[in-house]
C-alpha positions as CSV (number, residue, x, y, z in Angstrom):
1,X,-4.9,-96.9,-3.0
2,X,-3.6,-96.9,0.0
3,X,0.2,-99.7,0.7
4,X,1.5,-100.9,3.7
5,X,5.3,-99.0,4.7
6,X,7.8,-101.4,2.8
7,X,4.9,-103.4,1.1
8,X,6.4,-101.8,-2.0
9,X,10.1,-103.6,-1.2
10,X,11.8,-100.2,0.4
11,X,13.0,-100.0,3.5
12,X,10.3,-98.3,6.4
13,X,9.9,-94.8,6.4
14,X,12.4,-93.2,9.3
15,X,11.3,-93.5,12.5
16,X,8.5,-96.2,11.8
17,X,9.3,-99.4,12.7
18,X,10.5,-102.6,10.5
19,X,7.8,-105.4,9.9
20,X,9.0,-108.3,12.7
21,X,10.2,-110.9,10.5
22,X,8.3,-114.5,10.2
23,X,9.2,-117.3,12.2
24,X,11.8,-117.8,14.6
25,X,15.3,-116.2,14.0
26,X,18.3,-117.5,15.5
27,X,20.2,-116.0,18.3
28,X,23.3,-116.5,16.5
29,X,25.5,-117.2,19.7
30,X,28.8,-118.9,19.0
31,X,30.0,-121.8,21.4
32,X,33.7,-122.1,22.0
33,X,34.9,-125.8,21.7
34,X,35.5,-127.3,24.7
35,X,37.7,-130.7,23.7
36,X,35.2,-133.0,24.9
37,X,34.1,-134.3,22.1
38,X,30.9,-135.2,23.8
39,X,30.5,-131.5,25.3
40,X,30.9,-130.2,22.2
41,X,28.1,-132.3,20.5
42,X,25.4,-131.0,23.1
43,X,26.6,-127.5,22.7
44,X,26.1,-127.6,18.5
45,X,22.8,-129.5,19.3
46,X,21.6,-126.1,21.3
47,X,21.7,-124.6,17.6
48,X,18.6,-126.9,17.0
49,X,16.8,-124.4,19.2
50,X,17.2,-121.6,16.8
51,X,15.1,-123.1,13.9
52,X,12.6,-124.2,16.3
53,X,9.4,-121.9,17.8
54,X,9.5,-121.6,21.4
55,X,7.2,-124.1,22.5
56,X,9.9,-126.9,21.0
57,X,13.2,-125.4,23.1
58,X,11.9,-127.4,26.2
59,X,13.0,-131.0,24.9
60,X,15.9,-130.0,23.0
61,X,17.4,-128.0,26.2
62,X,16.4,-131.3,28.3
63,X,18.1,-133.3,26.2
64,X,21.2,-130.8,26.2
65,X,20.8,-130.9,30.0
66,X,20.6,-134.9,30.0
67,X,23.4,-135.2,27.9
68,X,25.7,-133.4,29.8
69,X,24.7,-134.2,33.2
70,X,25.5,-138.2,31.8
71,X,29.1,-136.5,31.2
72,X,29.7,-135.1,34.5
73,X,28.5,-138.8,35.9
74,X,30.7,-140.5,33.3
75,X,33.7,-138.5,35.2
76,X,33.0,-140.3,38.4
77,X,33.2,-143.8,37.2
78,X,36.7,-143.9,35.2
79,X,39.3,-145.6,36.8
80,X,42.0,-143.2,38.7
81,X,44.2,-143.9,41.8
82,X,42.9,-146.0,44.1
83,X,41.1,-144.2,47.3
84,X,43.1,-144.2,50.1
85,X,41.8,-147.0,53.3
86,X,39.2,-146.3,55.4
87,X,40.4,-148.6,58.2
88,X,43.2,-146.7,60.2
89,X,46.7,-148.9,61.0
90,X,48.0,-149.0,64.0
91,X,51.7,-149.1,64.1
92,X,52.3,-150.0,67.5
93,X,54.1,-153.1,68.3
């Protein structure tokens, strides 16, 4: 009767190749925190990916790329120092 290489639980013969394992396998990339806490979140929400076939990365990376695109715009409406005038003075008298 003729088995399959490693049917039988050992390892491949040398040289052959190892069976591809089912499903998807994460990419096991580590993220560095950034100190925004918001950041942070759509960087551990990119692990969602890994358990995930390929077909499903699409909305999980659009939502990482909404998420922090909302950041960047939140940047531009907090209160800092006023903006200088845009009418010019004249200071002769």
């Amino acid at each position: 009767m003729y088995a399959e290489p490693g049917a039988s639980g050992e390892s491949p013969a040398y040289g052959e190749p190892a069976a591809p394992e089912e499903g998807p396998q994460p990419l096991g990339v580590g993220v560095t925190p950034t100190g925004q806490p918001a950041v942070d979140a759509a960087l551990r929400r990119l692990a969602d990916a890994d358990h995930l076939p390929s077909s499903g990365h699409l909305p999980v990376y659009e939502d990482v790329h909404r998420g922090l695109r909302d950041v960047l715009a939140g940047l531009d409406q907090h209160a800092g120092p006023p903006a200088p005038s845009p009418t010019k003075h004249d200071n002769r008298s």
